[in-house]
C-alpha positions as CSV (number, residue, x, y, z in Angstrom):
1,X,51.7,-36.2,35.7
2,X,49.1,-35.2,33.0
3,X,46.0,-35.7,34.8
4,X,43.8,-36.1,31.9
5,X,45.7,-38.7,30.5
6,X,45.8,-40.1,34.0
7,X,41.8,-40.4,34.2
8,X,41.6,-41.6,30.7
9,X,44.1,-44.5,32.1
10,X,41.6,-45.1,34.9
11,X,38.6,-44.7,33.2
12,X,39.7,-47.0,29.9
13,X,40.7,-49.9,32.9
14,X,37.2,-49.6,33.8
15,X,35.4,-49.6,30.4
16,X,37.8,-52.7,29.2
17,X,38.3,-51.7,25.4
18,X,34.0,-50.1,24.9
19,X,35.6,-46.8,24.0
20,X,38.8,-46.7,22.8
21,X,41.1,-43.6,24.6
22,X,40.5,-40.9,22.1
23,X,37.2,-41.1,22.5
24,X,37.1,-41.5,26.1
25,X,39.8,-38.3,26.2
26,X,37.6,-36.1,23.8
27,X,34.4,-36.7,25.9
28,X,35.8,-35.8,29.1
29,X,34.0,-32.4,30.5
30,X,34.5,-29.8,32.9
31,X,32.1,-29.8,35.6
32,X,29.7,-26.3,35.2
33,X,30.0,-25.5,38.7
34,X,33.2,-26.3,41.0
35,X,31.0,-28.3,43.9
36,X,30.2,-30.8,41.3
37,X,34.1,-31.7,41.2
38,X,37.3,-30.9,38.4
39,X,36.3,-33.6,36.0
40,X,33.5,-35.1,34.5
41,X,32.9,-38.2,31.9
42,X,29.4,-38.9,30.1
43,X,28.4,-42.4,29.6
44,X,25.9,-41.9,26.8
45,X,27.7,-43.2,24.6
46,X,27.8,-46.8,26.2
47,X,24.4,-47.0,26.6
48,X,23.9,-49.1,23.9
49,X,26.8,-51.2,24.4
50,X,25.6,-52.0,28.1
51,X,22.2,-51.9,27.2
52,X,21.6,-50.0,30.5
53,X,20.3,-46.5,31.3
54,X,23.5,-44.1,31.6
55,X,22.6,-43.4,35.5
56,X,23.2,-46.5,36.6
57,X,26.3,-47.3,34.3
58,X,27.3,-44.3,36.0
59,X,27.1,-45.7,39.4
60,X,28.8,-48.6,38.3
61,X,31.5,-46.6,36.6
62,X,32.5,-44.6,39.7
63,X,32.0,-47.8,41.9
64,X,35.2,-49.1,40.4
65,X,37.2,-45.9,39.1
66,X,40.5,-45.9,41.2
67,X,43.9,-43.6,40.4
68,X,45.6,-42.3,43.2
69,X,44.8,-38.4,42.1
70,X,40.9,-39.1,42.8
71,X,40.1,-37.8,46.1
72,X,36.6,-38.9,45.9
73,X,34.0,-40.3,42.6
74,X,30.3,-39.3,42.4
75,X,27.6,-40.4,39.9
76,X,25.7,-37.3,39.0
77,X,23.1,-38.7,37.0
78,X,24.5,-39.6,33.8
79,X,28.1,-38.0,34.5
80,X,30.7,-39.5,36.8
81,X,32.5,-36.9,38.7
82,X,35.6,-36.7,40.1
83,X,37.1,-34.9,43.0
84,X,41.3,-34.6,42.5
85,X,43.9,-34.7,45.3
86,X,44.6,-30.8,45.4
87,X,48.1,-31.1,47.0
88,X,49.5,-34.3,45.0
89,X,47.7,-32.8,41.8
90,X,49.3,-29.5,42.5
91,X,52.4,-30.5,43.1
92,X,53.1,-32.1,40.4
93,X,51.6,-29.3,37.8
94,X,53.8,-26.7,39.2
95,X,56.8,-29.2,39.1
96,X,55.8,-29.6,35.0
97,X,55.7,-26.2,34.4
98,X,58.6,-24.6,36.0
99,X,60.6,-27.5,35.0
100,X,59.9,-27.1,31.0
101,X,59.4,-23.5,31.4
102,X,58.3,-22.0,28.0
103,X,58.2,-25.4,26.7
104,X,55.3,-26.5,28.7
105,X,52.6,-26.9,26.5
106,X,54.6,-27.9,23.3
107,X,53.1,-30.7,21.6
108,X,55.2,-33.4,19.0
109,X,52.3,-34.0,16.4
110,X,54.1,-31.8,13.5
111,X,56.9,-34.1,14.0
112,X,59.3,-31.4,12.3
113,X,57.5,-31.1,9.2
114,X,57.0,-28.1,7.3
115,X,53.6,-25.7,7.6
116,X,53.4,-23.2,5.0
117,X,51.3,-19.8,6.1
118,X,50.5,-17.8,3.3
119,X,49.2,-14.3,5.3
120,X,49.5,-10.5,5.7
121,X,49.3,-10.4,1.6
122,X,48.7,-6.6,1.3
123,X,48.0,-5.1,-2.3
124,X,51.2,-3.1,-3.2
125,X,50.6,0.9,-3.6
126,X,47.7,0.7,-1.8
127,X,47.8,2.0,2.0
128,X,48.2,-1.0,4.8
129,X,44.6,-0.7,5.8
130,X,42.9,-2.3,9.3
131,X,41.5,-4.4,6.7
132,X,44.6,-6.4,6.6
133,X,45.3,-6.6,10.4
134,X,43.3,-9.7,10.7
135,X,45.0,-12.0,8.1
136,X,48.8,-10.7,9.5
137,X,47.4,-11.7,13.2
138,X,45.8,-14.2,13.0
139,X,48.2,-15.6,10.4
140,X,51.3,-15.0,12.3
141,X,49.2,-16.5,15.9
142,X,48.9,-19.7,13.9
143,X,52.3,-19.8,12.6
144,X,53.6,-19.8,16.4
145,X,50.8,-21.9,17.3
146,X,51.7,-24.9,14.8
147,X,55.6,-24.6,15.6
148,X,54.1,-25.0,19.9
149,X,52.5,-28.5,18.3
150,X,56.0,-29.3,16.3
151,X,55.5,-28.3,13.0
152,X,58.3,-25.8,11.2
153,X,56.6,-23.1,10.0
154,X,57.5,-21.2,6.8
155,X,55.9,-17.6,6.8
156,X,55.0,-16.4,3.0
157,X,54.2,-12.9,2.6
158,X,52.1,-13.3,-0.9
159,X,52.1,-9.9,-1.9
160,X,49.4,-8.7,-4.6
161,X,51.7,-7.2,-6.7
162,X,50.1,-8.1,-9.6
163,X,46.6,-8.1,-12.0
164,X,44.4,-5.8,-13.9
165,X,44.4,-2.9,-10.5
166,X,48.1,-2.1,-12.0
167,X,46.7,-1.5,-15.0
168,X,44.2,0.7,-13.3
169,X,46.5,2.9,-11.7
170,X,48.5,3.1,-14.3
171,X,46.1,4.7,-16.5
172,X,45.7,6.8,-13.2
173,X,48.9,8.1,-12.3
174,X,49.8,8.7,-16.2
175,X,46.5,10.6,-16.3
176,X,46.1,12.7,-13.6
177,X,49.7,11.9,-11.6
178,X,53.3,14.0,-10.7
179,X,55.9,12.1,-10.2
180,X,57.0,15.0,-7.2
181,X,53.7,14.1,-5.5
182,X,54.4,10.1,-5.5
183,X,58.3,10.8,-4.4
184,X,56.8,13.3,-1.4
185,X,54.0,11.0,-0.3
186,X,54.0,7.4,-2.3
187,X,50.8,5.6,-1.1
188,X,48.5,8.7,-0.2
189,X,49.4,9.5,-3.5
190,X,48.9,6.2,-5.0
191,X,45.7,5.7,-3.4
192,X,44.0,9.1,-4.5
193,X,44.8,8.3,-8.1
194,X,43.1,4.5,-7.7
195,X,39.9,6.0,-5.8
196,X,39.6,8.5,-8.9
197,X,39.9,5.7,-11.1
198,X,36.9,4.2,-9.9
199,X,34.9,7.7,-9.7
200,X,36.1,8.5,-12.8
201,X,35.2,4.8,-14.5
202,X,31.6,5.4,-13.1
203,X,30.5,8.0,-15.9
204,X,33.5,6.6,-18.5
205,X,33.7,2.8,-18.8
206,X,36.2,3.0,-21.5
207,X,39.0,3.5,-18.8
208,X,38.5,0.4,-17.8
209,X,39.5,-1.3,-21.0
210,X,42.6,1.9,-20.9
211,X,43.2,-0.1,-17.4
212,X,43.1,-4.2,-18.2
213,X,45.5,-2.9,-21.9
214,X,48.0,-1.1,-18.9
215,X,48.3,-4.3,-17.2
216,X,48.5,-6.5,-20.8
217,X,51.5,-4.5,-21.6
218,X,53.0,-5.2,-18.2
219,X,52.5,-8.9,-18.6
220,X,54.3,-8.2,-21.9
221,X,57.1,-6.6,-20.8
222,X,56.7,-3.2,-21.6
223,X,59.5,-1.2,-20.4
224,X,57.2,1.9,-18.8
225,X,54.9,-0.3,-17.9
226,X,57.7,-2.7,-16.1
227,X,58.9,0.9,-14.6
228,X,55.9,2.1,-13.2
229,X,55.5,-1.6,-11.4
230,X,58.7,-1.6,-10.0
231,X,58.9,2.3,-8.6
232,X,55.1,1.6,-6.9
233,X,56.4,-2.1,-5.9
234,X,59.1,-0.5,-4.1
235,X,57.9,2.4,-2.3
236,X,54.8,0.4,-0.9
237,X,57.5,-2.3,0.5
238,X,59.0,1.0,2.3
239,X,55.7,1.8,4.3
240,X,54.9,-1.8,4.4
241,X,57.9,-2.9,6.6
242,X,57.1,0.3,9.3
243,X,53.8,-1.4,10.1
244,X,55.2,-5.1,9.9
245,X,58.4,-4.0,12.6
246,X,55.5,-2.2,15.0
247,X,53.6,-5.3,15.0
248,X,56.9,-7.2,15.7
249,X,56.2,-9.5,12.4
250,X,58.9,-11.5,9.9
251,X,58.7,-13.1,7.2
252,X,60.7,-16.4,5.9
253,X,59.9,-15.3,2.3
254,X,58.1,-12.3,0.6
255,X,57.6,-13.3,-2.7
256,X,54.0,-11.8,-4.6
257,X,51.7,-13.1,-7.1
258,X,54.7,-11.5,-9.6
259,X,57.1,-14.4,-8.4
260,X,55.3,-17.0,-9.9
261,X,54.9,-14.9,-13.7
262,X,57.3,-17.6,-15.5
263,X,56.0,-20.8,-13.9
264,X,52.3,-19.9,-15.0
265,X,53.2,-21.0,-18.6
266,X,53.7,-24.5,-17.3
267,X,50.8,-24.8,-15.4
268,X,48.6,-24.2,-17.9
269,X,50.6,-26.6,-20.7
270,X,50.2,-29.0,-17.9
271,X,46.6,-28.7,-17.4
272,X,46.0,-28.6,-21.2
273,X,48.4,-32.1,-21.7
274,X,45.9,-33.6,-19.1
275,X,42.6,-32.6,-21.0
276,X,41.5,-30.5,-18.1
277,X,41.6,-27.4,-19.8
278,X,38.2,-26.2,-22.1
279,X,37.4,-22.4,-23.4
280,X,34.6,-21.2,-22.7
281,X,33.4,-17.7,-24.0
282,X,36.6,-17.3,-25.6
283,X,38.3,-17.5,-22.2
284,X,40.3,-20.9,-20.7
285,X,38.7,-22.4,-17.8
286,X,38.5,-25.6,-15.9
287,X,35.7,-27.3,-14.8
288,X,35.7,-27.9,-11.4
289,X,32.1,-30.0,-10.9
290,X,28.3,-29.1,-12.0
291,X,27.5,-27.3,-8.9
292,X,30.1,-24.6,-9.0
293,X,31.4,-22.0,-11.3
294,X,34.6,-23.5,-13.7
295,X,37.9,-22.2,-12.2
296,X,38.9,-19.2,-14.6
297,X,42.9,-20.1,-15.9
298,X,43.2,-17.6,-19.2
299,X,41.2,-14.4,-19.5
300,X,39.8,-13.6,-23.7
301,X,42.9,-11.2,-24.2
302,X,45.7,-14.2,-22.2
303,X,46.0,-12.2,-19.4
304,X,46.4,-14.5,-16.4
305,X,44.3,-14.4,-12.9
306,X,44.8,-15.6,-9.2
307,X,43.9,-18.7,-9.9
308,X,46.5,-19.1,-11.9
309,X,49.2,-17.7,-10.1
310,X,47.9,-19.6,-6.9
311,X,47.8,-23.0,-8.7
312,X,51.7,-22.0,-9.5
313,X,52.1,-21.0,-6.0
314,X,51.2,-24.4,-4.4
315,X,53.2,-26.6,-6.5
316,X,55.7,-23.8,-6.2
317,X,55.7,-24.0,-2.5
318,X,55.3,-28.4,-2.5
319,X,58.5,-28.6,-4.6
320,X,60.4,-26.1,-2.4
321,X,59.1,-26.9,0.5
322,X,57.8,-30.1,0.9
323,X,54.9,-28.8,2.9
324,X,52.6,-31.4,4.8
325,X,50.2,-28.5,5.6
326,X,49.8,-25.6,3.6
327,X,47.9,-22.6,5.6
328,X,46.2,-19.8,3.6
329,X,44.7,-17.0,6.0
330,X,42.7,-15.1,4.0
331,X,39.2,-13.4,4.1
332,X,36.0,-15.6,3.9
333,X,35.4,-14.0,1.0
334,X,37.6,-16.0,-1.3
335,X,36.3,-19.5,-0.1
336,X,35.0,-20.0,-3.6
337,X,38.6,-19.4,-5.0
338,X,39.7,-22.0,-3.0
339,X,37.9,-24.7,-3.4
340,X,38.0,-24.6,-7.1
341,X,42.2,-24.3,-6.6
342,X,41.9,-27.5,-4.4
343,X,39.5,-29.1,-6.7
344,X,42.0,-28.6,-9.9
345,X,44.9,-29.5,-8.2
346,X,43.4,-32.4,-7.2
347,X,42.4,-33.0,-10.9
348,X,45.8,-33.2,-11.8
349,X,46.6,-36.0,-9.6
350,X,48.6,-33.7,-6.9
351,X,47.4,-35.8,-4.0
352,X,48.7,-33.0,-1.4
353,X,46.3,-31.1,-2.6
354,X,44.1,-32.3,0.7
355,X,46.5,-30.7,2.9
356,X,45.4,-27.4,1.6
357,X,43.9,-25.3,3.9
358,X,42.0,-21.9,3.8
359,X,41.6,-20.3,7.3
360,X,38.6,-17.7,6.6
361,X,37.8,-14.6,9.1
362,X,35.2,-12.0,9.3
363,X,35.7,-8.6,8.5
364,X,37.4,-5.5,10.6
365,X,34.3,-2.9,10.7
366,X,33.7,0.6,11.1
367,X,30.6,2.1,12.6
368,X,29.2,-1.3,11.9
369,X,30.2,-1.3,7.6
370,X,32.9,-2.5,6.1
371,X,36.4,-0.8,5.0
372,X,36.5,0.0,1.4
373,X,39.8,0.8,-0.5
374,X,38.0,1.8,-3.4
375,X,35.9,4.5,-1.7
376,X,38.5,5.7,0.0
377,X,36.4,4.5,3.1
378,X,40.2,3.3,5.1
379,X,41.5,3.5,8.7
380,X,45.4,3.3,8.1
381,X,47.0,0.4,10.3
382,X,49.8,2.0,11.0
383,X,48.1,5.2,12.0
384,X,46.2,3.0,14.5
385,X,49.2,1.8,16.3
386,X,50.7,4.7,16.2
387,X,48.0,6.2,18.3
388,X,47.2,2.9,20.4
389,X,50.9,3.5,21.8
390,X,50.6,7.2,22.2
391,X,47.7,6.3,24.4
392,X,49.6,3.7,26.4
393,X,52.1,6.3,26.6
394,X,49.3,8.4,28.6
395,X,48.6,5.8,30.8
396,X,52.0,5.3,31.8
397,X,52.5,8.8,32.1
398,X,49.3,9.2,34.5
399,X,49.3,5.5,36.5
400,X,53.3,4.8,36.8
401,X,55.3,7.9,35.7
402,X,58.3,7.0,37.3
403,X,58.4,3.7,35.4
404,X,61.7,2.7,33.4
405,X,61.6,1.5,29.6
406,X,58.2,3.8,29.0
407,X,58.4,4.2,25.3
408,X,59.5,0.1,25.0
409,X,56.3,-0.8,27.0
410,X,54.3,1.8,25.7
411,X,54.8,0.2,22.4
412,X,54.6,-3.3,23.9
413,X,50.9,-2.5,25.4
414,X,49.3,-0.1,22.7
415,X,50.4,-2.6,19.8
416,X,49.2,-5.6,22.0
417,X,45.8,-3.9,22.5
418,X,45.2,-4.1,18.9
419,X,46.5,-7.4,18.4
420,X,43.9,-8.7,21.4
421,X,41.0,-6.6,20.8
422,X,41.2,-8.7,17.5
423,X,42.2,-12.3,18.3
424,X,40.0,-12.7,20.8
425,X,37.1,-12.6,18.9
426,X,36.5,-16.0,17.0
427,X,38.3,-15.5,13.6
428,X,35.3,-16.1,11.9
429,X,33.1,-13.2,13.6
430,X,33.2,-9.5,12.3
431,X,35.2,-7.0,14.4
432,X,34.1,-3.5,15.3
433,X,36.9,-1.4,15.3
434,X,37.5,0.7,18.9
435,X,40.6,1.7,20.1
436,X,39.0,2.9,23.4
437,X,37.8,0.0,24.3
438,X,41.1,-1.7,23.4
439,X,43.0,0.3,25.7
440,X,41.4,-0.5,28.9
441,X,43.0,-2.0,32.1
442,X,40.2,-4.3,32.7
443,X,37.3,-6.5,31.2
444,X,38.4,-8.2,28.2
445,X,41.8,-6.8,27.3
446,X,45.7,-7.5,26.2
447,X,46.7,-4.6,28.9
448,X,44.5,-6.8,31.6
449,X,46.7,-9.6,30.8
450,X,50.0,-8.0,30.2
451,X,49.0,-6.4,33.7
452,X,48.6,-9.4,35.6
453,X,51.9,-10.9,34.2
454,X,53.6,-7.3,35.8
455,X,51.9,-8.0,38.6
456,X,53.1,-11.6,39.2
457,X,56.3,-10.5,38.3
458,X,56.7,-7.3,41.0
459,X,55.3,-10.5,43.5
460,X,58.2,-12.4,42.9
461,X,60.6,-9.3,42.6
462,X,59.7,-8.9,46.2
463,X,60.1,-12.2,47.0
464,X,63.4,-12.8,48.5
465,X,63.4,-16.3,47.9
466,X,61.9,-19.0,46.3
467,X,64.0,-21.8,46.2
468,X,62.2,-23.9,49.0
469,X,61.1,-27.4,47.8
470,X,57.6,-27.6,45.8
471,X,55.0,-28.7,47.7
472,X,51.3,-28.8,47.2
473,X,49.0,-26.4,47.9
474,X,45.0,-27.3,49.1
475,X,43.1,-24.3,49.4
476,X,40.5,-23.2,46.9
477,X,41.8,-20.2,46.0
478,X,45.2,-21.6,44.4
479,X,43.0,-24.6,43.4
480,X,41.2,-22.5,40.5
481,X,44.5,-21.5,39.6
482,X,46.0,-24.9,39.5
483,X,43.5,-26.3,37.3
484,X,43.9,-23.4,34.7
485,X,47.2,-23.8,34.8
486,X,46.8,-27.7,34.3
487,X,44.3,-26.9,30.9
488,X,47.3,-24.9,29.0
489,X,49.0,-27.7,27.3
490,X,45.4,-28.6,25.8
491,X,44.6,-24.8,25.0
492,X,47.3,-24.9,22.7
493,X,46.3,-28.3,21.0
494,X,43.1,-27.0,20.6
495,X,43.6,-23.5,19.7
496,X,45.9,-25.0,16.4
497,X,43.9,-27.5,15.9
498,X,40.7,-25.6,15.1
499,X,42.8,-22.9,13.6
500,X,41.2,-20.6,16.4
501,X,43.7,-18.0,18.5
502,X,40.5,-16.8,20.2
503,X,40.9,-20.3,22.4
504,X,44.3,-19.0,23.6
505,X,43.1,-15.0,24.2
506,X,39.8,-16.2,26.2
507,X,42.8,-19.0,28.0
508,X,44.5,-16.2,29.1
509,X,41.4,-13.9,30.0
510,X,40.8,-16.6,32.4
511,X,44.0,-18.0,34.0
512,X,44.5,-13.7,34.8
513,X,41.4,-13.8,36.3
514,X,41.8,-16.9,38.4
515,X,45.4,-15.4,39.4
516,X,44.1,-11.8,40.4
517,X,41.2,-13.5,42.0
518,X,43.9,-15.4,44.0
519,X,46.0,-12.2,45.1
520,X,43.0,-10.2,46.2
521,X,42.4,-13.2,48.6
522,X,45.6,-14.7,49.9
523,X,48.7,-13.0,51.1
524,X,51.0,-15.0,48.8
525,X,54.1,-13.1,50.4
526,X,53.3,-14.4,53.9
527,X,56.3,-16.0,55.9
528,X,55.0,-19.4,56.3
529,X,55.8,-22.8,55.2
530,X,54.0,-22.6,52.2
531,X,55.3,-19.4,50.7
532,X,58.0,-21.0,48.8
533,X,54.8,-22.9,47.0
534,X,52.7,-19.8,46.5
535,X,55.8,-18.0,45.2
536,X,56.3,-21.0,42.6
537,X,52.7,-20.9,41.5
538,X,53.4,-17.0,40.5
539,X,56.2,-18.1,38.5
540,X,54.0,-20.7,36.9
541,X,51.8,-17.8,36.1
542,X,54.4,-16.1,34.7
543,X,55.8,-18.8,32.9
544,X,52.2,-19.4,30.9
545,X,50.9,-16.0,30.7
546,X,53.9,-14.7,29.1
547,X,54.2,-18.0,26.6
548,X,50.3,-17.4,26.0
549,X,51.1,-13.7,24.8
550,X,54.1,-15.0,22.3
551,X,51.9,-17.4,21.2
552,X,49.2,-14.2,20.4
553,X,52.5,-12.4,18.9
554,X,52.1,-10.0,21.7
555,X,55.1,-9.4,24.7
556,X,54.6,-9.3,28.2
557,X,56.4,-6.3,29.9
558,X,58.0,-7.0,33.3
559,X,56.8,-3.5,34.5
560,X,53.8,-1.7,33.6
């Protein structure tokens, strides 16, 4: 029974074709306090149809709404409320969910087809900074998320492995470098010589025309050029996959902004057979409208820029992959760049250019400003993890130190902390960087919810069994967890939807909340006739918590 789709039935018989069932569906409310009933519907919107006030179309609406899950209707003013059958209603959600089990919630709208997520995309020989925890996140979250609503996801590590920063350190490292130095500590290294650069280019603008004629020979060829790329290309890969395997991350395909260096020819004979291409200032643009800059294709000297590559990229990734949604998670930053890569592709007449989307996010700050590569002004990610699980570590140590598996759920809780304290902020809001406040056992936390899936599971551990047959439960303490069980297959509509992984943290935030609310007040191992009820709502609780984590990219630990 879905018992959304159930009152939409009910309410559409009612209504007789005025609002078709999407609409009726996507206006349905929650109530803001529970005496006012589980579901609500606002009949605004047929004022004008009825040409009546929406008070009394409510009383007429509830007058005749029947299904056999309404308990009882009520016209509050303009809403109609309705009152469910707790134990039918009950029933059947804990049927659903320990029947599909992990599966509960899984929507059919991808319908197979393939989602390309371009994330993560760090800059090679520069450190893995908690600049770039956001796009890996929230980008891997979303991946998981479409596969939940039937999509096959195809994860794309677009590494910046290319452009005029290689130049850059180039002049750098042949400047001021030791090749001993790089071998004992690559990206420290690395990274010193870059924020030099920068100090250095301050009083001496010449080095950065020494920098773009580094990266002119690269994109020529040159052999030390070519062997400088490749030895800082490889050793950043190194450090790279330490901090993807702590954050439990794949990818289907790594393949950087170097990948696409012989298919960039043909995307810019193809936008010049077209007419699209015009110089401007010596350099080869495209026009992309009067009321925003001209996408930049060709610099004056022919060296190539993102646009370029990315416009290779997408018909790259369209021919490989067929793609009916193509994901890019990357800062808000580079909206611009985006739309003008949309706008040329659709200029030359790719009409899956629509299906094109950039997923923008706030920033990851520190002491309120933001992280800055170039001023050396970093937190290293994988330093960050590192000490969020020496820190869990502590508090296993402390709370439960005869626990088994310590330094697997030590990792499982510390990483998860940081993953959390991130996604559930809404994507698009900055983040202030804490690891205190990430680490905490209650409030707004990945332990918290990790926590109450341990809990549920030592509940059930105790249990000696729970094999009775499922029958519904009617007090109003397993109610408020009913009902937030009931919302998860829409949280995870919603949450991909809106390309928001927040919806799913805050979604978890509350169903652990409802659950520990629940323990503190019934004595779910009781031998009564309903304990084989209450012991299969704790599985249900299991069942979506632990889902809800995957779906984060987090685990749930059994024990904690």
């Amino acid at each position: 029974m879905n018992v959304k789709s159930e009152f939409v039935d009910a309410l559409a018989s009612v209504l007789k074709g005025n609002l078709p069932n999407d609409t009726i569906k996507s206006l349905i409310e929650k109530p803001k306090s529970e005496e006012h009933g589980d579901l609500a519907f606002p009949c605004f919107q047929l004022a004008r149809t009825w040409k009546t006030a929406p008070p009394y179309i409510a009383v007429e609406v509830a007058s005749k709404l029947q299904s056999p899950m309404i308990e009882k209707v009520k016209a509050v003013g303009p809403y109609v409320n309705v009152f469910l059958k707790k134990e039918l209603v009950s029933e059947n959600v804990l049927k659903e969910v320990v029947e599909k089990g992990s599966h509960y919630g899984h929507h059919s709208a991808g319908q197979g087809k393939n989602a390309v997520f371009d994330f993560s995309s760090p800059n090679i020989a520069k450190p893995f900074s908690m600049g770039h925890l956001r796009s890996t996140i929230i980008g891997q979250s979303l991946a998981n998320l479409a596969e939940k609503n039937g999509y096959q996801p195809v994860r794309v590590n677009h590494l910046g492995d290319w452009g005029t920063q290689f130049g850059k350190l180039m002049s750098a490292y042949t400047r001021w470098g030791f090749e001993e130095e790089v071998q004992q500590a690559p990206i420290p290294s690395l990274m010193r010589y870059y924020v030099r650069f920068h100090e250095e280019a301050d009083n001496d603008p010449s080095l950065l025309d020494e920098g773009r004629a580094w990266f002119k020979k690269l994109e020529e060829g040159d052999s030390k050029a070519t062997e400088l790329w490749t030895w800082f290309k490889e050793e950043s890969l190194k450090e790279f996959e330490k901090v993807y395997q702590l954050l439990g991350i794949t990818f289907d395909y790594v393949q950087g902004e170097s990948f696409y260096n012989d298919k960039m020819e043909a995307v810019v004979a193809e936008l010049g057979k077209k007419g699209l291409l015009t110089v401007s200032e010596g350099a080869h643009v495209v026009k992309v409208g009067e009321e925003k800059p001209p996408c930049l294709i060709k610099k004056t000297d022919g060296t190539t820029l993102y646009a370029t590559r990315d416009l290779a990229a997408a018909i790259y990734r369209q021919q490989t992959f067929n793609f009916s949604k193509c994901i890019y998670v990357v800062g808000a930053e580079q909206q611009l760049h985006f739309q003008q890569i949309v706008h040329v592709l659709a200029q030359m007449g790719y009409s899956w250019a629509k299906e094109m989307v950039h997923v923008p996010f706030g920033l990851i700050l520190k002491n309120g400003k933001k992280m800055s590569t170039r001023k050396g002004k970093i937190v290293l990610l994988e330093d960050v993890l590192t000490d969020a699980i020496t820190r869990a570590s502590s508090n296993i140590a402390e709370k439960n130190p005869s626990l088994t598996a310590k330094e697997e759920v030590a990792k499982d809780v510390g990483v998860g902390a940081v993953i959390f304290h991130d996604l559930k902020n809404e994507r698009m809001n900055s983040v202030e960087f804490n690891l205190k406040h990430m680490l905490t056992f209650e409030g707004e936390t990945g332990p918290y919810v990790q926590y109450t899936h341990a809990r549920a599971m030592s509940i059930l551990r105790k249990a000696e069994s729970y094999n009775g047959e499922v029958r519904g439960l009617g007090d109003e303490a397993s109610w408020i967890v009913i009902k937030e069980l009931m919302n998860f297959p829409e949280v995870t509509k919603r949450a991909w939807e809106n390309y928001e992984p927040s919806v799913m943290a805050k979604y978890l935030l509350a169903l652990s909340s409802a659950f520990n609310k629940y323990y503190g007040k019934v004595k779910i191992l009781n031998s009564d006739a309903e304990l084989s009820s209450r012991l299969i709502l704790t599985k249900a609780v299991v069942i979506v918590l632990k889902e809800g984590l995957r779906l984060l990219g987090m685990k749930a630990p059994n024990r904690m």
